[in-house]
C-alpha positions in Angstrom: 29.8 -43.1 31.6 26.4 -44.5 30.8 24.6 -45.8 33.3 23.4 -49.0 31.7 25.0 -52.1 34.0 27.4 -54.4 32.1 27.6 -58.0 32.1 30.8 -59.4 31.2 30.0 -62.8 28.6 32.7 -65.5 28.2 32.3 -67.0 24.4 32.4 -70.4 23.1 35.8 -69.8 22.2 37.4 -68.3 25.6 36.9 -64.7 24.5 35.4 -62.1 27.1 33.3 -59.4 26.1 31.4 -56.8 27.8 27.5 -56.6 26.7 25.0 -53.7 27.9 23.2 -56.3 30.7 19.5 -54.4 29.3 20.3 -56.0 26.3 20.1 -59.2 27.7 17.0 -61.4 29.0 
């Protein structure tokens, strides 16, 4: 398991997707 936080993301279009949360600003 890497240790990088996720951040789950709801899209435009009702999908949910999991996103590494250092990716994000």
């Amino acid at each position: 398991d890497m240790s990088l936080g996720k951040t789950k993301i709801r899209l435009s279009d009702g999908t949910e997707v999991w996103c590494a949360s250092k990716f994000l600003k």
